[in-house]
N, C-alpha and C positions, 0 to 999 in steps of 0.2 A: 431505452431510458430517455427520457423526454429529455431534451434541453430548453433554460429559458434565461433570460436576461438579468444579469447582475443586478441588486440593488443597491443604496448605498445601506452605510453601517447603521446598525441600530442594536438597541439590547430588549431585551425585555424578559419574563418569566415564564413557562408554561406549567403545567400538573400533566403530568404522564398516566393517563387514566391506566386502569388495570383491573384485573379483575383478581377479588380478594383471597388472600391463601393465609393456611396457615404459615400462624409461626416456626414449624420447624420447618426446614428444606427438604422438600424432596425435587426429586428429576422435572416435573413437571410444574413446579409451581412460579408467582409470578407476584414479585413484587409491588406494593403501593407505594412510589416514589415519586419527589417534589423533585423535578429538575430545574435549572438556570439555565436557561438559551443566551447566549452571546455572539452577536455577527461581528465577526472582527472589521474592524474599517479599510480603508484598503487605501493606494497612493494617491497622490491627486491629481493623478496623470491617466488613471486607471478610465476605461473605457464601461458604456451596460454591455453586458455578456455574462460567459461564463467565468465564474469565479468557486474556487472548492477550496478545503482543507484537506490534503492529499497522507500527511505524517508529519510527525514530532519525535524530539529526541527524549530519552528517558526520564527528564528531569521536568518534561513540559515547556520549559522555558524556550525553547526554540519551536517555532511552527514552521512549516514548510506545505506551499496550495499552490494557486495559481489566479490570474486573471485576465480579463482584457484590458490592452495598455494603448494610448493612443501612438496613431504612427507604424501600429503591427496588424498584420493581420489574424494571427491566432495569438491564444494564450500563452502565457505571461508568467516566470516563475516568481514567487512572490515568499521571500523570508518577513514572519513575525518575530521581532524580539520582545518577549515580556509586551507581546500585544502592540508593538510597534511597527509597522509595514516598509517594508523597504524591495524595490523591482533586485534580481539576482540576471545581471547578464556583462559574460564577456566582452561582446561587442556594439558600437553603435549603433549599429542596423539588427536585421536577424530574431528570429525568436528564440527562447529560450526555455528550458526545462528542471528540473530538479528533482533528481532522486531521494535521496537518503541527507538525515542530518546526522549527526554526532552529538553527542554531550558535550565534546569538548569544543564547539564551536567551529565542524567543519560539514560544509555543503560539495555531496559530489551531484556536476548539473554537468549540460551541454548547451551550449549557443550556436544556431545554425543560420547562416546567410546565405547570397547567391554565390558566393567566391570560397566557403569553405567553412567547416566544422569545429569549433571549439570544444575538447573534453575537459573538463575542471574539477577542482577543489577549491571554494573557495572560504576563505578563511573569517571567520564574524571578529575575532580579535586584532586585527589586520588590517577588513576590510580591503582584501586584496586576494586575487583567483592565480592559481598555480596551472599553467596550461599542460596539461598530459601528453607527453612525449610519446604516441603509440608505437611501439617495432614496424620496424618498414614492411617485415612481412604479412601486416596484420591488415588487415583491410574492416576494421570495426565500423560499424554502424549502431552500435546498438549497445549502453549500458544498462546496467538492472538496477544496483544499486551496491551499497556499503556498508563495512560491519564496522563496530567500535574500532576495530583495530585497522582501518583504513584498507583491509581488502576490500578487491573493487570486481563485482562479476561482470563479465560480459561475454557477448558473441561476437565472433569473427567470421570472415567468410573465405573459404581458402579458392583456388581459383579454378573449382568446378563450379564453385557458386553454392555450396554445402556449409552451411553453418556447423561452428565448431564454438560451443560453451568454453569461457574460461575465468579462471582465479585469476587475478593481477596482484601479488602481494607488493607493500611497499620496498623497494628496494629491489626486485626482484623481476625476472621477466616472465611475463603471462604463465602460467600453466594449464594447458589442456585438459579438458573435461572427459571423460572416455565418453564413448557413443557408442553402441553395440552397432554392429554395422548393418543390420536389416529395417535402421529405425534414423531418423531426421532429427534436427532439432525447430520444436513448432517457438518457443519463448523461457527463459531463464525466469525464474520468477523471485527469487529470495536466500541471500546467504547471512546464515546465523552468525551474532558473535563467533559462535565454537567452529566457524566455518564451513559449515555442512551445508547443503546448498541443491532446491528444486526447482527444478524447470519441468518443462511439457514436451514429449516426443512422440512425431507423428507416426502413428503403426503402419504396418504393410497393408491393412485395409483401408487406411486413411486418417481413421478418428484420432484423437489427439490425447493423452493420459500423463498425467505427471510422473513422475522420477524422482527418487532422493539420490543425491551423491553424498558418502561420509567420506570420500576421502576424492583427490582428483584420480589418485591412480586406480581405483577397483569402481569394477564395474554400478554402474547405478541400479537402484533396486524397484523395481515397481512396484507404487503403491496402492493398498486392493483397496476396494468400495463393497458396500455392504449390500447392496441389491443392483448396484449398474457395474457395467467392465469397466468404464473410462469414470474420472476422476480430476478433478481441480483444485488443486494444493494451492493454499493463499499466501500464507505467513508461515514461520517457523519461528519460533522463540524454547530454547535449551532444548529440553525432548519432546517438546510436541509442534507439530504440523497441525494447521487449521485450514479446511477448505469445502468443499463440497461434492456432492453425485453427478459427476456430468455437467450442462450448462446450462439446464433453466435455470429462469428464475425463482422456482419456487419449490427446488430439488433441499432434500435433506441435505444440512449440515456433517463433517466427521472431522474428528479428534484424532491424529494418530500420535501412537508414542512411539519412539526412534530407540529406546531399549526392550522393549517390547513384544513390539510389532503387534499391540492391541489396537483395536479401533473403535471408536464412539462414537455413534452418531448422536448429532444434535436437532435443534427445532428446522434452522435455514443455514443457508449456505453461510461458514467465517470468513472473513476478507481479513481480519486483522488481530491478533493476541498480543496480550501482556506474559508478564513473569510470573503471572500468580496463573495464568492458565484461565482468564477470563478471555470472553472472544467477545468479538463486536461482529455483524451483520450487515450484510450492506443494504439491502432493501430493495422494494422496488415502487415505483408510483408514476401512474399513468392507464392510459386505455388499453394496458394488457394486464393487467393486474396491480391490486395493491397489496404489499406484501412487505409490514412495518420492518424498521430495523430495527433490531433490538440488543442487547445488551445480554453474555449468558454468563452469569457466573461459572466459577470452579463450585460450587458447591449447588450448582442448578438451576437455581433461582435467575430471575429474568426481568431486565426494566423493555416495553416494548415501547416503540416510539410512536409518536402520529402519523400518517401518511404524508407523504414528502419529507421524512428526513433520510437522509441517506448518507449511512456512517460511515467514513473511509479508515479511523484511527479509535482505538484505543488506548487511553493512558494508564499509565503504572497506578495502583492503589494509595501510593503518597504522595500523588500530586494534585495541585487545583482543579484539574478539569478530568471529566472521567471516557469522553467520547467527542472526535469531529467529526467534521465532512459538510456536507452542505443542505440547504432546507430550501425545498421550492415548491412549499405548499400554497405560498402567498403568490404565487406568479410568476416568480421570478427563482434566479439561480444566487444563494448568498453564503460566504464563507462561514462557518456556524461553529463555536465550542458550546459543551452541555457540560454541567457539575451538577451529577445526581447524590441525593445524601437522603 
């Protein structure tokens, strides 16, 4: 995926061409839809580089992306309130990152210097970060992210040097993920509200294939692909998993349901779902392919985007904006919301 240099903010409108479908839905069809393009503005500290919109919380009102900040050498975690910008970091120095918001006004991030690691919550009502007390036995490196209920996934590393997935509940100390013992762990990638939680385990051949866990204590379950063995789970929202075949760019889309155990395939690979079971797309643009992101409904139907947008988020169906991520079709790399209607 190409990288290119931040621009500054600006808004403006596009028309999301498409090509014409009937009225009723079916699997394949594709909506004609008037989208609103928005680059949100960024601090006035912020550096040209890269800048995204990475997730938001339920309600929209909170964004959560990133940017370059002067005085840092990489990116930048960067909280929108109601379109407001504001930099996210523990300390003076250091870079910093952000995983997961909350509805209710809480950011779980990291701030990393040359003297040491900050894990956080920090608080938008507050405007004050809660430093993570890790267990001494824990040698963490690596958070994933956070559910409504302030579980916190993460990896640990014990001292073979073997990553070990865990829950951190509030109040509570870590608890271990099972790992079947013929298999690694390659990344953690997403814990549900309902706490159910997939990551990626390296097989004995090497290749790498996601896993769902429903509980910490029983075994994780592998999850099948519809024409490939390996498999990349994106998101997870109630019963379904959203991810794709393997790791091109331009590999089928799949649906799974977690009471079920059906699987859908869709047009491209999902990186992101709502509660309604719509899925966003990530895309791709550049000189190995262009390959729009799009937008797939629960009922089929499809908004596709122009080359260079590249969705990281989808919003809930009753909020302002229906899709982020960022847009570098113009040259450059810019934090972008869309409200399509």
């Amino acid at each position: 995926m190409i990288r290119h240099l931040a621009a500054a903010a600006a808004t403006g409108t596009l028309l999301i061409t498409a090509i014409p479908a009937a009225q009723a839905a079916t699997a394949d069809s594709t909506t004609r839809t008037t989208c609103t393009k928005h680059v949100l503005s960024l601090p006035p500290d912020s550096l040209p580089g890269s800048s995204q919109v990475r997730t938001a919380d339920p309600s929209g009102r909170y964004v959560l992306g990133e940017a370059n900040r002067e005085g840092r050498t990489q990116s930048h975690a960067v909280l929108w309130v109601n379109g407001v910008p504001r930099w996210l970091t523990s300390q003076t120095e250091g870079e910093s990152f952000a995983y997961s918001v909350t509805e209710d006004g809480s950011v779980l991030g990291s701030t990393s210097s040359l003297t040491k690691t900050d894990y956080w919550i920090y608080s938008i009502s507050t405007n004050s970060y809660k430093i993570l007390q890790l267990p001494a036995d824990l040698q963490s490196s690596l958070l994933t992210g956070m559910n409504k209920n302030h579980d916190i996934l993460g990896v640990a590393w014990d001292n073979f040097g073997h990553g070990v997935p865990y829950i951190w509940r509030p109040g509570s100390a870590p608890q271990l993920l099972t790992v079947p013992a013929e298999l690694s762990v390659d990344a953690m990638d997403h814990i549900s509200d309902e706490g159910l939680v997939i990551g990626r385990l390296k097989l004995a051949d090497g290749n790498t294939t996601s896993y769902l866990w429903k509980s910490a204590t029983a075994e994780p379950v592998r999850l099948p692909g519809k024409h490939e063995d390996t498999v990349w789970a994106r998101d997870i929202e109630g019963t379904t998993i959203g991810g794709q075949e393997g790791f091109a760019e331009d590999t089928a889309g799949l649906l799974w349901n977690t009471r079920n155990n059906r699987v859908k395939e869709v047009a491209r690979g999902v990186i992101d779902l709502n509660s309604d079971r719509d899925a966003a797309t990530e895309g791709l643009w550049g000189p190995i392919g262009d390959y729009p992101s799009m937008i797939i409904r629960s009922d089929g139907t499809k908004i596709t985007f122009p080359g260079g947008t590249q969705l990281q988020h989808i919003f809930e169906r009753n909020t302002r904006w229906t899709a982020g991520g960022y847009d570098v079709s113009t040259g450059t790399l810019e934090p972008t919301l869309y409200r399509c209607r």
